[in-house]
BAROLO-722094 format. One record per atom (N, C-alpha, C, O): residue in one letter; x negated, y, z negated. Coordinates in steps of 0.2 Angstrom, whole numbers, plus 5000, padded with zeros to 4 digits. Each point is the difference from the previous one (the first is absolute). Example, Ala and Ser with C-alpha at 12.3 -4.5 7.8 and 13.67 -1.06 7.14 Angstrom:
2
A493449724961
A500450065000
A499650065000
A499549994997
S500750065007
S499650064999
S500450054997
S499750064999
# end
This chain:
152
X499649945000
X500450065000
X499650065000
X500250065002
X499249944996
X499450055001
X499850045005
X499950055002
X500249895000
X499850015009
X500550035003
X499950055004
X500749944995
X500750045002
X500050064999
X500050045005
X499949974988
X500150094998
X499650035005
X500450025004
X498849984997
X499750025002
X500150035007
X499850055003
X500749885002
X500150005008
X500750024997
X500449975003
X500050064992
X500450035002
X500150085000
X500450055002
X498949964993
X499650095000
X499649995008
X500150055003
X499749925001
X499850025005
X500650025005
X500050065002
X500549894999
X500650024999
X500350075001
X500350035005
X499650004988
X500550074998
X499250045004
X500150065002
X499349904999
X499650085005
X500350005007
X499850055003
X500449924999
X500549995007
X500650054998
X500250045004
X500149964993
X500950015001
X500050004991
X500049954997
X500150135001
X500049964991
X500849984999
X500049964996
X500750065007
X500449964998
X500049925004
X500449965000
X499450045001
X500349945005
X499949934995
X500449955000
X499150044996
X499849954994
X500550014993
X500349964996
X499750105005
X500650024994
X500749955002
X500349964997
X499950065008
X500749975003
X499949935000
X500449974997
X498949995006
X499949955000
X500449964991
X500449965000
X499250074995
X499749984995
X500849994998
X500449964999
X499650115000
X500950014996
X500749935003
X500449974997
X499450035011
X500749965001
X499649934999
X500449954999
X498950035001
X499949944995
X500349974993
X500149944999
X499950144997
X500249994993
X500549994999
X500249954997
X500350105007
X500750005003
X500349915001
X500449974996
X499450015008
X500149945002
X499949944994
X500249945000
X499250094995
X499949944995
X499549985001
X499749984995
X499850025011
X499549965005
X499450034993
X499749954996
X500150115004
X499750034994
X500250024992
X500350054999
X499649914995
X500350004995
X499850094997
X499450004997
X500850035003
X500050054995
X500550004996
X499750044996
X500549955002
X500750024996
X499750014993
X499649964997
X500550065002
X499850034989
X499250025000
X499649984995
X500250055012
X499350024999
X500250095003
X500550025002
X498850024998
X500250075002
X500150025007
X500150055002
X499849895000
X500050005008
X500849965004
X500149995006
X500350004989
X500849985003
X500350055002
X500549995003
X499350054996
X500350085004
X500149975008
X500450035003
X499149935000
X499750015006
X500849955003
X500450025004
X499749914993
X500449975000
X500850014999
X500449955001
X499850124996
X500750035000
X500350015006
X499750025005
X501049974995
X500549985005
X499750055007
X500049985006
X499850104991
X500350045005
X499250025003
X499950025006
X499549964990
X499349995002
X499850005004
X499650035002
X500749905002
X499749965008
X500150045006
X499750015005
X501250044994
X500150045005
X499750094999
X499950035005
X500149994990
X499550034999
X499550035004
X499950065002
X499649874996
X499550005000
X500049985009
X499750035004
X500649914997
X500150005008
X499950085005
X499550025004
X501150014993
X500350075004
X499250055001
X499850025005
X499949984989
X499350014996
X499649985008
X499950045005
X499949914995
X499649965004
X500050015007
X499550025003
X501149985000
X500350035007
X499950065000
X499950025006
X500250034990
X499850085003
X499449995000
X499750045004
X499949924992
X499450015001
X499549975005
X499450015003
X501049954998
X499949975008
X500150065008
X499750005005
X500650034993
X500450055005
X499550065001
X499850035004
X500249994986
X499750075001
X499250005000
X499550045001
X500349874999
X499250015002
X500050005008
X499549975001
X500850045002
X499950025008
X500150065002
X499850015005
X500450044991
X500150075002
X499250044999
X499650004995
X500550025010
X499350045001
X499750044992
X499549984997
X501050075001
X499850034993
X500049954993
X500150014994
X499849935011
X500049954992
X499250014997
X499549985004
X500450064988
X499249975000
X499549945001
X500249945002
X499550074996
X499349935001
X500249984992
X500050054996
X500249885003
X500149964996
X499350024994
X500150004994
X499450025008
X499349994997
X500150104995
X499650024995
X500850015007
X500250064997
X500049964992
X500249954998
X499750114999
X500149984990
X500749975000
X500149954996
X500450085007
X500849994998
X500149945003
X500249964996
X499850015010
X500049965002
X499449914996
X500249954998
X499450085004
X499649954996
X500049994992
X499949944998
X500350124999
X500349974994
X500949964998
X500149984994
X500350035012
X500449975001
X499949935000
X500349954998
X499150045005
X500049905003
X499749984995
X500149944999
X499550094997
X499650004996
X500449974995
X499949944998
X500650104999
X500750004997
X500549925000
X500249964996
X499850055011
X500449965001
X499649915000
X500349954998
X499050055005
X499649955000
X500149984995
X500349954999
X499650094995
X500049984992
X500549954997
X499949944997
X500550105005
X500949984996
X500149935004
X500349954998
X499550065008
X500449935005
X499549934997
X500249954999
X498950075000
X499749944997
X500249984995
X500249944998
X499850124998
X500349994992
X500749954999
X500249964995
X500250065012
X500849944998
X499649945002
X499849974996
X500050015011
X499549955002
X499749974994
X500049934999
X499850104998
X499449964994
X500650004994
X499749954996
X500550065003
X500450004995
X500449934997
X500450014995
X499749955007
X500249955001
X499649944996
X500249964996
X499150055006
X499549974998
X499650014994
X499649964997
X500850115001
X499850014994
X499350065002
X499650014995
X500350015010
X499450045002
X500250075002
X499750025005
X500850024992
X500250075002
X499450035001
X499850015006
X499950024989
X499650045002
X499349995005
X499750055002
X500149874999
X499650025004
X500350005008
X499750015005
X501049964995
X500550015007
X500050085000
X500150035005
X499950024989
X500250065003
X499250025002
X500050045005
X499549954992
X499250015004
X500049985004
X500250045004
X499749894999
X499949975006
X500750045006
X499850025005
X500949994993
X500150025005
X500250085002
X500350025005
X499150024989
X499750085002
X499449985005
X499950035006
X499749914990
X499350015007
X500649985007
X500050045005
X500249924995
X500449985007
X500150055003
X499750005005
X500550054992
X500350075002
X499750055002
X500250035005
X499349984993
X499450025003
X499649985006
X499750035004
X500349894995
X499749975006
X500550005005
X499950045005
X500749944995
X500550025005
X499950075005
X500050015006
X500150024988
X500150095004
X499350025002
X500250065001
X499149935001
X499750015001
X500049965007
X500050035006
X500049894990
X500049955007
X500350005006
X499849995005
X500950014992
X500650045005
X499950075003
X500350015006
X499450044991
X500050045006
X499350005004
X499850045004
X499949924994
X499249975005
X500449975006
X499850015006
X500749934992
X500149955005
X500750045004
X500149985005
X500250084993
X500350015003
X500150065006
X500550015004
X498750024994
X499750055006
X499749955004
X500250015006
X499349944991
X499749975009
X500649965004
X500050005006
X500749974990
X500449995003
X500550055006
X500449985004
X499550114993
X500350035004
X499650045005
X500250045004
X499249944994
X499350025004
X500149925007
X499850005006
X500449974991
X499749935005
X500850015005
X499950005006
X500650004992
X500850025001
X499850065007
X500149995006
X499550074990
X500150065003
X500650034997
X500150055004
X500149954994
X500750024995
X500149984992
X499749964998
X500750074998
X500049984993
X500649974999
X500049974995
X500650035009
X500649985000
X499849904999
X500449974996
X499250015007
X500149925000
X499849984995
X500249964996
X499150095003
X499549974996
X500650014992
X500049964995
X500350105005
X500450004991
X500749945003
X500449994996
X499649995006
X500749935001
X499649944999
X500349954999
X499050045002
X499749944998
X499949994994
X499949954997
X500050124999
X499950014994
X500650014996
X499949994994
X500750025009
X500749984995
X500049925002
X500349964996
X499450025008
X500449915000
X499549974997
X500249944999
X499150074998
X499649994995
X500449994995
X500349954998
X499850124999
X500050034994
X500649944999
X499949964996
X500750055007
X500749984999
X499949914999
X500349974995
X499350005010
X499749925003
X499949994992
X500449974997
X498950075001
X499549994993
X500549994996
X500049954997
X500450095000
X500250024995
X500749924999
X500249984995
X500150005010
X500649985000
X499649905000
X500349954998
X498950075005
X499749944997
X499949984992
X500149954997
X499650125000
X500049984995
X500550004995
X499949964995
X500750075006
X500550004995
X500449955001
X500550004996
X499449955010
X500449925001
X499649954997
X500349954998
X498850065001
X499949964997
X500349994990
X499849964996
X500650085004
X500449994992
X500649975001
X500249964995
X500150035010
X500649995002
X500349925001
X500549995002
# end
């Protein structure tokens, strides 16, 4: 489960909601045990949609020209934020919160750095940034929906 937290903060450096929604409709579903720990918030009825709704604008508004570079303070402490909290439910189960919420800050950082490495030479190699950011939602989306079935 260690190794989880960590690829589900690489995760939030891609797309910081999209691991959250993952996470939440795991817990939602039961697939992820939170219940009577600080992290069942994630698992509450109205959470999954939320946090979905959350994930889709953020798919949308990361195509618009005036979206900043993820690697900005606000942004990168977003994923940073969110890397955290999504290893922290991830590991939590195991009985290992707090090093699920370290391992999936480092994620997060690795992600956001690596994802915006991997997704200029892909809009460099495209000629375009439009392909290159939809390879990188079906990553993000791919990754994240891998890791929250293995609970399932």
């Amino acid at each position: 489960m260690i190794i989880l937290a960590c690829l589900i903060g690489i995760v939030a450096g891609l797309r910081a909601m999209t691991p959250i929604a993952a996470i939440s409709w795991a817990a939602y579903l039961g697939w992820l045990p939170l219940h009577g720990t600080w992290l069942s918030f994630l698992g509450a009825s109205i959470t999954p949609y939320v946090t979905t709704a959350l994930a889709l604008g953020e798919l949308v508004t990361d195509k618009l020209p005036a979206t900043p570079s993820r690697k900005i303070p606000i942004q990168f402490g977003a994923r940073i934020l969110t890397g955290a909290l999504c290893g922290a439910a991830v590991a939590t189960p195991s009985g290992a919160t707090l090093i699920g919420l370290l391992l999936g800050a480092v994620g997060a950082v690795i992600g956001t750095f690596g994802g915006a490495a991997l997704r200029a030479r892909l809009a460099q190699a495209f000629g375009k940034d439009l392909p290159a950011a939809l390879l990188e939602d079906l990553i993000a989306i791919g990754s994240a929906i891998l890791i929250v079935t293995r609970f399932g």
